[in-house]
ZAMARGU-4260 file (C-alpha; in steps of 0.2 Angstrom, whole numbers, plus 5000, padded with zeros to 4 digits):
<rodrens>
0) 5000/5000/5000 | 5008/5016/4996 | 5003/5034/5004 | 5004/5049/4998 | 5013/5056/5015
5) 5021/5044/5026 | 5010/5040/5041 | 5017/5049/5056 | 5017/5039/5072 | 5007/5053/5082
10) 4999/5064/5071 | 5006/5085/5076 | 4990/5092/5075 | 4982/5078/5088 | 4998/5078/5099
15) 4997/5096/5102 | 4980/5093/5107 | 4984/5080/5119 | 5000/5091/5126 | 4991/5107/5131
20) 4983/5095/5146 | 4999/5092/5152 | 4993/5094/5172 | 4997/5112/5177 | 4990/5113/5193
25) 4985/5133/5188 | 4992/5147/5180 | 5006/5152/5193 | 5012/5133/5191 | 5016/5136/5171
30) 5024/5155/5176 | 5034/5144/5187 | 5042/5136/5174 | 5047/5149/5163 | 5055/5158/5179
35) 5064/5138/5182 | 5072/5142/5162 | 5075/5160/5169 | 5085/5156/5185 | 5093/5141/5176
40) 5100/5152/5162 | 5108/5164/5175 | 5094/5177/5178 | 5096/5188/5194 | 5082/5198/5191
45) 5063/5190/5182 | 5051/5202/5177 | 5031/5192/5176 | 5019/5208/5167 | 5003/5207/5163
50) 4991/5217/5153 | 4973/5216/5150 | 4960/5221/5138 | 4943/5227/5138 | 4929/5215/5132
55) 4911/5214/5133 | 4905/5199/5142 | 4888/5198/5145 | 4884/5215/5138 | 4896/5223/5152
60) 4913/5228/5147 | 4926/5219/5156 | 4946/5220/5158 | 4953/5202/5155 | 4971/5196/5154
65) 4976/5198/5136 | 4994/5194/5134 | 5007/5189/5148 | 5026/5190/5147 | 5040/5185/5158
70) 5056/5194/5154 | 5074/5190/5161 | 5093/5197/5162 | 5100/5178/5160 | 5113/5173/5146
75) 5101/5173/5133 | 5102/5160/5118 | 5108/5160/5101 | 5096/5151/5084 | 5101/5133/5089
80) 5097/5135/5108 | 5083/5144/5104 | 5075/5134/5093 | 5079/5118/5104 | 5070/5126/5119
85) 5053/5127/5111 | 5055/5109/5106 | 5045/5097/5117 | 5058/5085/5126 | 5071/5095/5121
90) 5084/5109/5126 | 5102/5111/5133 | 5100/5104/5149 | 5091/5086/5146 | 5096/5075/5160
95) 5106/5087/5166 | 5108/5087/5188 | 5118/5103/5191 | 5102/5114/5194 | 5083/5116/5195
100) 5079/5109/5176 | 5082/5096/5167 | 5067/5088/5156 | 5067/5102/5142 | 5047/5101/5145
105) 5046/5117/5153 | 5044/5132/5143 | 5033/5125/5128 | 5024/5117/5136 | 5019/5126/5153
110) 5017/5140/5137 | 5003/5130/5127 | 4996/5123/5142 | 4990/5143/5144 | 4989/5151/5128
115) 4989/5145/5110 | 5005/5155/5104 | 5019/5159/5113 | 5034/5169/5105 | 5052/5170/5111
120) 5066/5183/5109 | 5082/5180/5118 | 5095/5191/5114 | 5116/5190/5119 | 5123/5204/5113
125) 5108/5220/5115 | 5088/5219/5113 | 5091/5227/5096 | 5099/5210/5091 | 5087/5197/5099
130) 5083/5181/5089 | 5064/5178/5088 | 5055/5160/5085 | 5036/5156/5091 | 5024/5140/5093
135) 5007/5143/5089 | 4993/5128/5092 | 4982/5138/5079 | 4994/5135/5064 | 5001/5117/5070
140) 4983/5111/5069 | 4979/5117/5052 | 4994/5109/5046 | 5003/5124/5044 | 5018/5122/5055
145) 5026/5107/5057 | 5043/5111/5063 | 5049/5127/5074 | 5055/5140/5065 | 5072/5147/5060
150) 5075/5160/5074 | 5076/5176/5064 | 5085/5193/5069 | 5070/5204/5077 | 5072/5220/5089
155) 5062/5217/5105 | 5046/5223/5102 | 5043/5241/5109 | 5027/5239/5119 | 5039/5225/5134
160) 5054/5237/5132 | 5041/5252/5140 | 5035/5240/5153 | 5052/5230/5160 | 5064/5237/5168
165) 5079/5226/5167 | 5083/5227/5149 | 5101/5222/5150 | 5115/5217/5136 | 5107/5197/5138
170) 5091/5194/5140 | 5078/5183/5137 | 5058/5188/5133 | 5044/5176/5133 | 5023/5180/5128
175) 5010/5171/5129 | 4997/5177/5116 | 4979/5169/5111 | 4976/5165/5130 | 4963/5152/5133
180) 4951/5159/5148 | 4947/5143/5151 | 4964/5138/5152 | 4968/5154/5165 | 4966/5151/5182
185) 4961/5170/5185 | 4954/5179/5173 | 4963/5195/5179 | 4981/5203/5179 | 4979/5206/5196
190) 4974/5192/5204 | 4984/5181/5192 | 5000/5189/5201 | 4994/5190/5221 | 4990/5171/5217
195) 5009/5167/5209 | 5017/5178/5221 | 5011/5167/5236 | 5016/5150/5224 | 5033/5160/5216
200) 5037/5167/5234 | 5035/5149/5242 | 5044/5139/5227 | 5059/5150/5227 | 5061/5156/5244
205) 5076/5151/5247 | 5084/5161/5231 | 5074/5176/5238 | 5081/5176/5255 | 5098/5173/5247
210) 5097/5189/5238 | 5103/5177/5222 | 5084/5181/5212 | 5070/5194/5213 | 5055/5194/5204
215) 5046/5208/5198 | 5027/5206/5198 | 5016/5220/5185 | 5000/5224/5180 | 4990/5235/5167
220) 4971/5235/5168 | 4964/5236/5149 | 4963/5256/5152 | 4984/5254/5154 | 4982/5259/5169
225) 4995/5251/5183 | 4987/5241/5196 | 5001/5231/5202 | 5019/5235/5204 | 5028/5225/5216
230) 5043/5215/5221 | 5037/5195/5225 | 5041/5193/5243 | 5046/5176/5250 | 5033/5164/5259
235) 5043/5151/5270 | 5029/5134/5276 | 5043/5131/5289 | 5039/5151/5296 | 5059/5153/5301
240) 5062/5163/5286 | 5053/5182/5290 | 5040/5190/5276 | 5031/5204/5275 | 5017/5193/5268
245) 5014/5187/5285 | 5003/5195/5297 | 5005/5206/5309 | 5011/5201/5325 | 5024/5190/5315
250) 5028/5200/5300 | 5044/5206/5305 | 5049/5192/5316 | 5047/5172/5313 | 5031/5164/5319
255) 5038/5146/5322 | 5055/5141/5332 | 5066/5130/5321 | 5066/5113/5331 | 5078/5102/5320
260) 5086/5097/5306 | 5093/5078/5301 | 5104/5070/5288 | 5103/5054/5280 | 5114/5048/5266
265) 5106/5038/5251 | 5120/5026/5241 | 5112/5024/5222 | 5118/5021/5207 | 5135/5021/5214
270) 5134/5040/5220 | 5132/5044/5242 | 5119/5060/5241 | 5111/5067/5258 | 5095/5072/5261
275) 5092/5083/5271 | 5075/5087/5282 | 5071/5102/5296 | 5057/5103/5308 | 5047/5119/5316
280) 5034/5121/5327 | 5023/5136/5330 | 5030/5150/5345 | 5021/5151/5359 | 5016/5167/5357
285) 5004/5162/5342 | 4991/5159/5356 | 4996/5172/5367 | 4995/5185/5353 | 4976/5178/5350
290) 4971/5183/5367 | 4955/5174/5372 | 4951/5173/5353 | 4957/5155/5342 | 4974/5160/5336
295) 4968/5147/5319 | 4956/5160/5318 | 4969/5174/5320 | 4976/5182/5301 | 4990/5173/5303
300) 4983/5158/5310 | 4972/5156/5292 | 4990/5162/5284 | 4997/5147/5291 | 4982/5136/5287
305) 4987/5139/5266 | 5003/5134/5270 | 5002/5116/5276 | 5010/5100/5274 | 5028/5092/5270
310) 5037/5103/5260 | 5048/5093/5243 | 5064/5105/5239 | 5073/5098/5226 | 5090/5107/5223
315) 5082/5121/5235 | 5067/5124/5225 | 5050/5118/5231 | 5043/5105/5219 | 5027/5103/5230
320) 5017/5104/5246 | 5013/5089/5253 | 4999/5088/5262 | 4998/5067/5262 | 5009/5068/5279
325) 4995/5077/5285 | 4980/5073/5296 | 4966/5080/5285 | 4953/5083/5297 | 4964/5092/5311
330) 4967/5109/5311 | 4983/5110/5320 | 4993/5104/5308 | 4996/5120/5304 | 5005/5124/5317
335) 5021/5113/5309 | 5034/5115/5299 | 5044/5101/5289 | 5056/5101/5273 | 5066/5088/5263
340) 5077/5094/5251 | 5088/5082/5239 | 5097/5084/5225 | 5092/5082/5206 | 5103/5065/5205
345) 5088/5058/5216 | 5073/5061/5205 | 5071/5043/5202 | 5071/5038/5218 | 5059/5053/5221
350) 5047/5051/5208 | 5050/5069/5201 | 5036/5073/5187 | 5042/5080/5170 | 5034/5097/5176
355) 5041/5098/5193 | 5025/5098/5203 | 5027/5081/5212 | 5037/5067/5218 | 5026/5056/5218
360) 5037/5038/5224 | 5040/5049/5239 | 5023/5055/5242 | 5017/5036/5241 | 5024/5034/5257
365) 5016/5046/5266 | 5003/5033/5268 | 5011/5015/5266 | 5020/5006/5281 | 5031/4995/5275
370) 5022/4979/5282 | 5010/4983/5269 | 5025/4978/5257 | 5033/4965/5265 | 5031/4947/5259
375) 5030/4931/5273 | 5043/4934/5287 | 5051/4947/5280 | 5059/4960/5293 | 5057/4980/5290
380) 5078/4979/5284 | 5074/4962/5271 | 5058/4972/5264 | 5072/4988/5263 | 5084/4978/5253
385) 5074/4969/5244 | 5066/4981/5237 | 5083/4992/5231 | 5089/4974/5224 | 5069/4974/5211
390) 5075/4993/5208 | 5059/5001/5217 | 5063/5016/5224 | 5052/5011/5241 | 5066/5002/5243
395) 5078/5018/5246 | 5063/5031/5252 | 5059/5018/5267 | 5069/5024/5283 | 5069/5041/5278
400) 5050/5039/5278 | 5052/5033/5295 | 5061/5045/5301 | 5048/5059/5295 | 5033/5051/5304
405) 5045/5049/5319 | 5048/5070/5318 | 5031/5072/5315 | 5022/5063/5329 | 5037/5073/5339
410) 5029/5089/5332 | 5010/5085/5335 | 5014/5083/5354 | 5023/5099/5355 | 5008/5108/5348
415) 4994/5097/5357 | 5007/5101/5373 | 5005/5122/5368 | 4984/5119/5369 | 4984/5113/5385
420) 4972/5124/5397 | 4963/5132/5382 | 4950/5117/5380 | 4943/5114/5399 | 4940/5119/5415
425) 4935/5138/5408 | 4924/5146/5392 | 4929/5164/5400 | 4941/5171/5412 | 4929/5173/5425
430) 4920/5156/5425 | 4919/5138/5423 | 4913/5130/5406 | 4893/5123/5409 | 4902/5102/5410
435) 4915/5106/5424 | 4900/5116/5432 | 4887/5102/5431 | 4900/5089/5433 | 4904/5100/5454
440) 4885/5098/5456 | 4882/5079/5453 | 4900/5080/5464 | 4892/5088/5480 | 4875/5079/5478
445) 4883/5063/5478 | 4896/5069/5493 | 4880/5071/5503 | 4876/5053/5500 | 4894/5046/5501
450) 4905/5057/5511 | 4925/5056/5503 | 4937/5056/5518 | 4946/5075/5519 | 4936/5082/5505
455) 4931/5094/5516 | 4948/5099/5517 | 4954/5118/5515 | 4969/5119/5503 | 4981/5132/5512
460) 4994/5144/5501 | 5005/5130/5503 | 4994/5120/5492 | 4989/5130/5481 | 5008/5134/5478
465) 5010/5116/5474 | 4997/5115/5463 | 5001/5131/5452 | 5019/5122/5451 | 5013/5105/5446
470) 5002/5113/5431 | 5016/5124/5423 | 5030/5112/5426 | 5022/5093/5423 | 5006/5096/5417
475) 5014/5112/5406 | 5001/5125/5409 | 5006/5144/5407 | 5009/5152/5420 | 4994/5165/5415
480) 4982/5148/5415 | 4988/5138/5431 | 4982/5155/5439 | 4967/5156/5431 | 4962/5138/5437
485) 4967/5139/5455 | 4957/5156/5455 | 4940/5147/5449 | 4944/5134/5461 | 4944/5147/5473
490) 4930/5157/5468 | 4918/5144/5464 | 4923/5133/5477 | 4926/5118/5466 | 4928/5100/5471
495) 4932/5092/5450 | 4943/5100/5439 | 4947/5092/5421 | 4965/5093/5413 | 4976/5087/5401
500) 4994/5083/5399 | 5007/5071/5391 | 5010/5057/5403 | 5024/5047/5400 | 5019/5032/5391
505) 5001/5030/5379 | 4994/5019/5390 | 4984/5027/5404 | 4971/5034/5398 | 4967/5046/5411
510) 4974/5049/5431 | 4966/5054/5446 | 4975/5063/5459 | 4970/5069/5475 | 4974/5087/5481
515) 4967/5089/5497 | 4946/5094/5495 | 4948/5093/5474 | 4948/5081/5462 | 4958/5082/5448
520) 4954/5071/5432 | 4968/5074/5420 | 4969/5064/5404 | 4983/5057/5394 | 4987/5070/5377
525) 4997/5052/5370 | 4983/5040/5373 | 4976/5035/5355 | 4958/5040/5362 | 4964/5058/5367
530) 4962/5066/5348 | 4945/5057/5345 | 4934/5059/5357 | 4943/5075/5367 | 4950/5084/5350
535) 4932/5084/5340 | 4933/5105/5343 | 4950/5110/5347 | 4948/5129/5354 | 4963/5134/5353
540) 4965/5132/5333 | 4949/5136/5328 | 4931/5143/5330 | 4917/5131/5328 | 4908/5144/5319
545) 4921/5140/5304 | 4916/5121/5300 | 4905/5115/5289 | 4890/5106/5296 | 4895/5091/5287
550) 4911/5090/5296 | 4906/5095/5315 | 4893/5080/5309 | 4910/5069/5305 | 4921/5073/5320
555) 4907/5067/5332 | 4904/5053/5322 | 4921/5051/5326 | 4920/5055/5345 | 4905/5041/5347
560) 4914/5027/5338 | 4930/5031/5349 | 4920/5030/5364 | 4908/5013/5358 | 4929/5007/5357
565) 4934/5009/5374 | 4919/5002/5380 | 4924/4989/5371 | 4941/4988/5376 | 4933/4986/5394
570) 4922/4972/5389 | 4939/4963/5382 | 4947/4966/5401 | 4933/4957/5407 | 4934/4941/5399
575) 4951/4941/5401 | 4948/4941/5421 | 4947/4926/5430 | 4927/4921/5434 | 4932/4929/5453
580) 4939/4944/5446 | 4927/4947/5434 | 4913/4946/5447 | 4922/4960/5454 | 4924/4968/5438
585) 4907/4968/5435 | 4902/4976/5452 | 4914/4990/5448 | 4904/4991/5432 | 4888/4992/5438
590) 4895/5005/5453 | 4903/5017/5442 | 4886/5016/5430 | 4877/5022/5445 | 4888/5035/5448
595) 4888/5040/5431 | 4867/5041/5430 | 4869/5056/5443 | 4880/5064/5435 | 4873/5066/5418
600) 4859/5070/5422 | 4863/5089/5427 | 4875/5089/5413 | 4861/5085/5402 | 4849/5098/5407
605) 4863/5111/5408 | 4869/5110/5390 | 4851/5107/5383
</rodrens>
C-alpha cells in the first residue's frame, strides 16, 4: 500500500492537542516554569507583566488578561538553543543534575498549556539584536507548521521594552498570546500575580532570602492603567524565614522556632547524596498574641492554614506541598513546619514529574507502612533491601520515611502540649465551662450521700503553691492559665477540675490525683483516644463557627465510635479476668454506672 505522506506515528496536529493537558495545577504553576528556564540560564532579576483588555461579556465591558510575558537578564540564547527550547523533550540541559531543570518540558509546554501561541526573543549581545522564534497551536493544527522556526533577527518589540525594567545586554523575553480563559486560572492581571506571588514566593524562597533572584510582579488594567507594581516577597511553610506577607504580629519576626534538622545519606547508582530534612513548630506566642480569641482563627493563623504540609525542595526549589503527611481533618497541623530537600541525582528515587509539581514515589509513602510491602517473614531491613535489589525506589525512600513520621508525631505533641488549658475547665476568664460546672453539682450531691474522707479539706497557700507548680511544670500550663484555674477553684469553690497533659507512656488513659478537698481528672494528650473523642473542637486552633455542618457531623461521628471502642476495650478486660475477678469487675461496672446516671443528668439539662 503506498501513501501519499508517510503516516506519522502521532499525528502534530492531535499531539498538540493532547499536550496542552499536560497537568498544570494553575496558571502560577506554568509561570513557574518559565521563571525555572530563567533562573537556570543565570537570571538575577525576572520580570512576570501582565496586561489586560477590555471585552464585553455579557453586555458589560470587562478588563481580561490579554497577553502575559515574563522577561529575564539571563545569558540569553543563540538560533540553535533557541529553537531547541521550544521543542518538546528537548533543550540544553536534558538529564542534566547541576540545577533546577532538566526535562526540556518546561517552557513549551507550561506555554501552550495557557495560551495557544507563545513567542520567544532572547537576545546575547543587545535587545536590538534578539533572535525571535514562536509555537502557535492555531497553525500546528491546520497543518501549517510542522517544525519550529528558524530563529530570525527581530528588535524586541517596543510595547515589553516600555513595561520592563531590566533590559540588559542578555536577556531573554517570553509572551504568551491567544490566552485560553478557560485555560487561565484567573481571569485578571491582578489576581493572576497575588495568586503566583504566594506560589513563586514559596517555590523560590530560598533564592529570595539569598538575595541570588528577585521577581518583579506588574500589572496594566485594559485602560493601561498600573494596578500592580511590586517585588514578589518570600513565603517560607517552615515560618523561620521572615515576610512581609505574613501577618501582623509576625511580619517582621518568625512565627515558628526551628526545632531540628537531620541527615541521611542515600548510596544509588554508585553515587552517596544526603537528604536533608528540618522541623518547626509554631511559638508560643501564636496563642498568646490571639488573646482569648482562636489563634487558627487569628490572620496569621488562616496564613498558616494555606501553607500546610511536607514541604519537597529539590536542589532548594520547592517541587510541591505535601499535604499526604497530614492529618486532613485536624486543624493543628498547621501549626508545623517540615522540609526535605535532595538533589536532582535523586529524581528517580523521588518520583520527580516532567513538570516539577510532584514526587510522587516519595509522596506514596506518606501513607504506606512497610508491612503493607513485606512478603512472609520478611523483617522491615529484608523488605528495605529487597526492594533496592527489584530497583523500586520504596526500597531507598523507606527509613527516611520513618524518620519523617517519627519527627512528625514529635511535632504533634509539642503543639497538642502548647493547647493545654485552652479546652477545659474555663469558656471565659471569670467562669467555669457549663460540664465542669454540672459535673461540681452531681460531685456535691453525691458527697451528701457518700462522704469522701478529707474532701472537706481547705487547701492552704502552701497547696495552692504546689498545685500552680505541678500545672506549669508537669502538666505544662502557662503560667497565665495555672492561675486562672486555681482562681476558679477558689471562687467557685470547686471539688472536680478536668486537665490534660502528656504522661509518660500512651497507655493510661486518664489519672486521678487527689489534692486535698479537689479532684483532679487529668487525661493522657498520648493516649490513641485523646484526639478522637477530646479533640472533636480543638479551641485553641479554631472557632466552631468556621466548619462545615458536614464536618462538625463527622468529627462526632468520630467522637462516638471512639467511645463505643473503649467500652469495648473494657468488655475485652473482662473476659480476660478470672470468673472471681470478673465478678468483681462487673460490680465496679455496675458502681461506676450508678455514679455515672447522677452525674449526667445535670449535665444533660445544663447543655440542653
Amino acid at each position: 500500500m503506498s501513501y501519499d505522506v508517510e503516516p506519522q506515528i502521532i499525528p502534530s496536529e492531535l499531539a498538540i492537542v493532547a499536550m496542552r493537558d499536560s497537568g498544570y495545577k494553575n496558571t502560577a504553576y506554568a509561570i513557574a516554569e518559565l521563571i525555572d528556564n530563567s533562573q537556570q540560564a543565570g537570571a538575577s532579576e525576572i520580570e512576570v507583566i501582565c496586561l489586560e483588555t477590555e471585552k464585553m461579556i455579557e453586555e458589560r465591558r470587562r478588563s481580561r488578561i490579554d497577553r502575559l510575558a515574563v522577561i529575564d537578564n539571563g545569558q540569553g540564547m543563540d538560533a540553535v538553543t533557541l529553537r531547541m527550547a521550544l521543542q518538546f523533550g528537548n533543550g540544553t540541559r536534558l538529564n542534566d543534575r547541576s540545577g533546577i531543570g532538566r526535562f526540556g518540558m518546561g517552557l513549551p509546554n507550561a506555554s501552550i498549556s495557557q495560551a495557544a501561541r507563545v513567542d520567544v526573543w532572547s537576545w546575547q549581545n543587545g535587545a536590538d539584536n534578539a533572535l525571535h522564534s514562536y509555537i502557535d497551536v492555531d497553525e500546528i493544527r491546520q497543518g501549517h507548521q510542522r517544525y519550529i522556526p528558524e530563529p530570525q533577527h527581530s528588535p524586541v518589540p517596543d510595547e515589553w521594552r516600555a513595561k520592563t525594567e531590566i533590559m540588559e545586554k542578555s536577556g531573554t523575553l517570553v509572551v504568551w498570546t491567544k490566552l485560553d480563559p478557560t485555560r487561565l486560572t484567573w481571569k485578571t492581571s491582578k489576581a493572576t500575580l497575588h495568586n503566583t506571588e504566594e506560589l513563586v514566593g514559596r517555590i523560590y524562597r530560598n533564592f529570595l532570602d539569598a538575595g541570588e533572584l528577585s521577581i518583579r510582579l506588574y500589572a496594566e488594567n485594559g485602560s493601561g492603567k498600573g494596578v500592580l507594581n511590586h517585588t514578589a516577597q518570600l513565603v517560607d511553610p517552615l515560618y523561620l524565614k521572615m515576610s512581609p506577607l505574613v501577618p501582623e504580629p509576625f511580619t517582621n519576626s518568625p512565627m515558628f522556632d526551628f526545632v531540628d534538622e537531620e541527615q541521611a545519606e542515600i548510596e544509588y547508582n554508585g553515587g552517596l547524596y544526603k537528604v536533608i530534612t528540618r522541623y518547626s513548630v509554631a511559638k508560643s506566642e501564636t496563642i498568646q498574641a490571639a488573646g482569648t480569641k482562636d489563634r487558627g482563627n487569628m490572620r496569621y493563623g488562616k496564613h498558616a492554614s494555606h501553607n500546610v504540609g511536607v514541604s519537597v525542595l529539590r536542589a532548594g526549589r520547592e517541587l510541591m506541598l505535601d499535604q499526604g503527611w497530614c492529618i486532613g481533618y485536624d486543624p493543628r497541623e498547621r501549626w508545623w513546619g517540615a522540609e526535605v530537600e535532595f538533589p536532582p541525582a535523586l529524581d528517580e528515587v523521588f518520583g520527580v514529574t516532567n513538570n516539577k509539581q510532584a514526587a510522587t514515589h516519595f509522596s506514596e509513602l506518606a501513607s504506606l507502612q512497610w508491612e503493607q510491602l513485606a512478603e512472609e517473614d520478611e523483617t522491615e531491613r529484608d523488605v528495605t533491601e529487597r526492594l533496592k535489589a527489584e530497583g523500586d525506589p520504596r526500597g531507598w525512600l523507606l527509613d527516611l520515611s520513618n524518620s519523617i513520621k517519627r519527627n512528625l508525631e514529635r511535632l504533634r505533641k509539642m503543639v497538642k502540649s502548647q493547647g493545654a488549658g485552652k479546652r477545659q475547665t474555663s469558656s471565659r476568664h471569670d467562669d467555669v465551662d457549663d460540664v465542669t460546672k454540672s459535673l461540681n453539682e452531681g460531685w456535691k450531691t453525691r458527697s451528701v450521700q457518700r462522704p469522701i474522707e478529707g474532701e472537706d479539706e481547705k487547701l492552704d497557700e502552701i497547696a495552692y503553691a504546689d498545685m500552680k507548680q505541678d500545672l506549669t511544670s508537669n502538666k505544662q500550663y502557662s503560667v497565665e492559665d495555672a492561675e486562672m484555674i486555681i482562681n476558679l477553684i477558689k471562687e467557685r469553690d470547686l471539688k472536680a477540675i478536668f486537665l490534660e497533659a502528656d504522661f509518660p507512656g500512651p497507655n493510661d488513659l486518664f489519672d486521678v490525683e487527689r489534692k486535698g478537698s479537689i479532684t483532679e481528672i487529668t487525661f493522657n494528650r498520648n493516649h490513641p483516644a485523646f484526639d478522637s473523642i477530646f479533640g472533636t473542637i480543638r479551641t485553641t486552633d479554631e472557632d466552631i463557627s468556621d466548619l462545615s455542618k458536614q464536618e462538625i457531623l463527622d468529627r462526632l461521628i468520630r467522637s462516638i465510635n471512639a467511645s463505643k471502642v473503649i467500652f469495648a476495650a473494657w468488655a475485652r478486660y473482662e473476659r480476660e479476668a478470672s470468673v472471681e475477678r470478673a465478678k468483681a469487675l462487673a460490680r465496679v461496672r455496675n458502681e461506676w454506672g450508678q455514679i455515672a446516671a447522677n452525674f449526667l443528668d445535670p449535665i444533660e439539662d445544663d447543655l440542653l
